[in-house]
N, C-alpha and C positions, 0 to 999 in steps of 0.2 A: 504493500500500500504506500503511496505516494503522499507528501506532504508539500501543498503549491504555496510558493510564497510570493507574493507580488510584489512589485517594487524592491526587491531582492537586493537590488544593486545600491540599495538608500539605504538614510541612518539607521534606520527601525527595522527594515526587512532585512538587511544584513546584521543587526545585532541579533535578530530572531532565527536567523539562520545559523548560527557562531552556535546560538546557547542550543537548538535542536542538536547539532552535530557534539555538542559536550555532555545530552541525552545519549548518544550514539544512534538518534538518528543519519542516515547517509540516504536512503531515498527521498529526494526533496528536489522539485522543480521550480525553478530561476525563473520570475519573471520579469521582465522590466524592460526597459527603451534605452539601448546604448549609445544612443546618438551622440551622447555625449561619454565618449570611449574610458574617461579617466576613471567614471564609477568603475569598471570592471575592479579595481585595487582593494576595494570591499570584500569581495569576495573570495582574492586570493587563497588566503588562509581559510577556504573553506568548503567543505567535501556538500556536491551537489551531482543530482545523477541527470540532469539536463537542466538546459537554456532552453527557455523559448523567447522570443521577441513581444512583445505584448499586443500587437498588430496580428500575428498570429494566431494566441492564446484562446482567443474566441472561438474560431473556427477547426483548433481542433477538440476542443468539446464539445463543440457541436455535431461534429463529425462521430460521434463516441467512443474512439480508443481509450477515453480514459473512462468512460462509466464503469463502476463496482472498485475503481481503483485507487481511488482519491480519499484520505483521510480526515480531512481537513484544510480550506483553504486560509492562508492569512492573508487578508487584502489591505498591503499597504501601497500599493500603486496609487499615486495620484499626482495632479500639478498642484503645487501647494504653495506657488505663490500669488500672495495677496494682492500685490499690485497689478498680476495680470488682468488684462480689460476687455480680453476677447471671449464673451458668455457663450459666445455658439462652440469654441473649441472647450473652456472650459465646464461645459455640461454633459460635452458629449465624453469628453474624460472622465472628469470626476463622476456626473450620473449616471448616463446610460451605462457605462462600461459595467461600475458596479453595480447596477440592476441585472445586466446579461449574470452576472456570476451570483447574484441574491437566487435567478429565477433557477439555473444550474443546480446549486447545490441545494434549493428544497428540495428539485423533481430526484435528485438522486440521493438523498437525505446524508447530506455531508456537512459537519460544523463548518461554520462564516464566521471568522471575527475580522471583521475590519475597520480600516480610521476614519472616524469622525473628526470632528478640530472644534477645540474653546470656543474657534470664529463666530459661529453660528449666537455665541451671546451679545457680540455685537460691542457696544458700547454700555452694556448695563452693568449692576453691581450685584446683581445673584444669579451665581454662578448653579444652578438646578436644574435636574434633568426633566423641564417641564416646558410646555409651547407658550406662555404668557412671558417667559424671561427670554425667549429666542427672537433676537434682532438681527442679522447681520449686515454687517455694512460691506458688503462685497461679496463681486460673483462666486469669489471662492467658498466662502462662508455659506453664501446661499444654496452653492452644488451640494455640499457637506447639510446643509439644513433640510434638503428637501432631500436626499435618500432617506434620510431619520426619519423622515414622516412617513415615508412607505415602509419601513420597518416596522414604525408604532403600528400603522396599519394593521399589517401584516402579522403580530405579536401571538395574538390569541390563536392563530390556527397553522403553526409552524409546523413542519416534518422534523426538522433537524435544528439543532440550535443556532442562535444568530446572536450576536454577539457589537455593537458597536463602542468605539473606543473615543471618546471626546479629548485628545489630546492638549493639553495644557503646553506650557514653554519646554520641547522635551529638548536639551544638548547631550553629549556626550561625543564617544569614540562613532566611527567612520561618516561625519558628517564635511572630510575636506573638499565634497565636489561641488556643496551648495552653495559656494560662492558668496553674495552678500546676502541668502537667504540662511545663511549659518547661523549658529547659535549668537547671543551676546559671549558666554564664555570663550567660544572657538575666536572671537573678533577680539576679544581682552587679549588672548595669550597670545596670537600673534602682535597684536599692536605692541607691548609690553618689550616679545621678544624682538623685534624689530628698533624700532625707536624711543621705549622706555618708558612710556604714557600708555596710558587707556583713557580712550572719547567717550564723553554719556550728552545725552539730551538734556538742555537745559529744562528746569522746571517747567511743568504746564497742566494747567485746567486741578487748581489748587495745589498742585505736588511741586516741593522742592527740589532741586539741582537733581538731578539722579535717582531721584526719591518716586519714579513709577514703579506702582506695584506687580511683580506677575507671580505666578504661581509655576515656578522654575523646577521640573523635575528630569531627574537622571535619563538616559535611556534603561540604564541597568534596572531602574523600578518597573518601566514599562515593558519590558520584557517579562517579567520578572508578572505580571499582571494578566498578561497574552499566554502566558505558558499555563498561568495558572486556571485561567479557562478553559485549554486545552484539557485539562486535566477533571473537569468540571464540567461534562459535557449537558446535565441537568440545568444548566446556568443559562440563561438568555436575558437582552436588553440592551439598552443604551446606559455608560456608564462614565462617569466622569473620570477621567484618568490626569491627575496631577497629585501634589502634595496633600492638598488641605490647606497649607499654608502657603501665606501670600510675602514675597520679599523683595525690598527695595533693589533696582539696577545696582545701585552701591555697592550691595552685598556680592552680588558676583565680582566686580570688578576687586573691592577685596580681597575676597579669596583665592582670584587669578594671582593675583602681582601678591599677594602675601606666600603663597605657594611657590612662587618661581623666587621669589625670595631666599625663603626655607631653604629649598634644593641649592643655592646660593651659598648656603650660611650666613646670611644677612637676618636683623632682627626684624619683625614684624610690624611695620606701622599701621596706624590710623588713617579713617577715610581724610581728618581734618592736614597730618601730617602730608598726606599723597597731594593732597591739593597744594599744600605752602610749599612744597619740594617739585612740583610743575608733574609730578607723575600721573595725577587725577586732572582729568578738563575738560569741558562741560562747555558743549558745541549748541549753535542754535535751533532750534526744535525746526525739522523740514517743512516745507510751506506744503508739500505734496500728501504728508501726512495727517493735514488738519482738518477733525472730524471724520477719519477713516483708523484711528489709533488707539485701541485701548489700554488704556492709562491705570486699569487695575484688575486683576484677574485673581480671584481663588476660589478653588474646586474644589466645592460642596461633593465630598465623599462618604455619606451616608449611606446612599446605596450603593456606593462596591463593598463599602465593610457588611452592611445588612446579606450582601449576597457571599459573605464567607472568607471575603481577604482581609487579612489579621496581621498582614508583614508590614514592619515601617516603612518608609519611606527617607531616603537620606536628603540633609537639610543644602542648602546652598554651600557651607563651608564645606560639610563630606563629599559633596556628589561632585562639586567645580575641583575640589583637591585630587577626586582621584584623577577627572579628567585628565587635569594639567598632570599631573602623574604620568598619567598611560603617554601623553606627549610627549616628555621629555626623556621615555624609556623606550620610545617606538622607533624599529627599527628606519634608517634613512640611506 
């Protein structure tokens, strides 16, 4: 039996792929679009029993060589940037794509979990897996907003379990190919290790210097969240997937440069010392981001703990530590 992972070659689908293979799973099918060749490095280090292209993908399950063979699909495949503005490519990506794989794996009753995104709450401040708190303010948000609803739909009279993942701020290891869709951590340590500062947003829409809030969690949590489903096949819904806890930009940006410090053997400063030493600077808030930018995020996790997940969660200083960790021990 086959384990298909989408978007295989990204942050989340290659660390879901890594932790399957540290299962000893090895049958597991690669999905994704290499167009952009550099993701293949994701995957390196990891045992998969085919590629397919994601243009493909469709068509041959449709075709059925894979029915009775499929265990579980993880659908992290999707365009996941926010500023993209073309709603006809990005529906037909994010939506339809994953409806062909919603309608798939009912008729041949194979667990779904796949990514949802925060997006879908828009600009509001409770963060609930309910339709009164869902605004988004972009196509992206809204492709992510409107499969949820065919889900909810769809809840009460499922074959197979279905699983959505409402992803919060997630950074960690193999996210070098998203560019400036990269984490804030992944933009700290290079900035840091390059020229010796890290940039943050000046204050806005009541929040000081750096002081936006997000709900900043590991990949290693979110893996760690996805498997546990896997393993929970009783389990279905839409679910928020972040800390709980909400933390200032600050806090990363400390954590980065206090880390690359440490490994240094230098001592540990303060956000107020980063600032007076020119290491901390605080850029003007982008004209292109105004009123399309949420300013504060945290993920009401009642119902993933209600549905049986009991494992913590690592805070900004553990989960940016290991990060810049695994960076400055990864091989070059």
């Amino acid at each position: 039996m086959y384990i298909v992972v989408t978007g295989a070659a990204g942050l989340i689908g290659s660390n879901i792929v890594k932790q399957l293979n540290a299962r000893g799973h090895r049958h597991i099918i690669a999905v994704d679009n290499l167009t952009r060749g550099d993701k293949f490095r994701n995957l390196v280090d990891c045992d998969i029993s085919d590629y397919i292209d994601k243009t493909e993908f469709l068509g041959k399950l449709a075709s059925g060589i894979y029915d009775g063979k499929i265990r579980a699909i993880f659908h992290q495949g999707a365009c996941s940037d926010t500023m993209e503005t073309d709603g006809k490519y990005m529906m037909e990506n994010n939506f339809r794509y994953s409806l062909a794989l919603l309608d798939y794996c009912q008729a041949q009753k194979v667990p779904f979990m796949y990514a949802s995104s925060a997006s879908v709450y828009g600009g509001g401040s409770i963060f609930k897996e309910e339709r009164e708190f869902e605004k988004p303010l972009n196509v992206y948000g809204y492709s992510k907003f409107l499969f949820d609803q065919i889900v909810r739909e769809r809840m009460d009279s499922l074959n197979a379990q279905v699983v959505g993942f409402r992803y919060f701020n997630v950074y960690g290891p193999r996210e070098e190919h998203k560019g400036r869709m990269a984490s804030v951590a992944f933009h700290h340590y290079h900035q840091y290790r390059e020229h010796g500062k890290v940039k943050l947003f000046e204050g806005r829409d009541g929040y000081v210097d750096g002081g936006q809030l997000r709900d900043f969690v590991s990949v290693e949590d979110v893996v760690k969240v996805n498997l546990w489903f896997l393993d929970h096949p009783e389990q279905s819904g839409i679910f928020n997937l972040g800390t709980g806890q909400s933390q200032p930009f600050n806090d990363i940006a400390i954590a980065s440069v206090n880390t690359c410090r440490e490994m240094e053997s230098l001592a540990p400063l303060s956000r107020e010392e980063m600032v007076a030493q020119g290491i901390l600077e605080y850029i003007k808030f982008p004209d292109a981001l105004i009123g399309k930018y949420q300013s504060f995020t945290q993920a009401d996790i009642s119902r993933l703990r209600a549905a049986g997940y009991d494992a913590p969660f690592y805070t900004v200083a553990e989960g940016v530590s290991r990060y810049i960790r695994h960076w400055l021990h990864a091989p070059r």
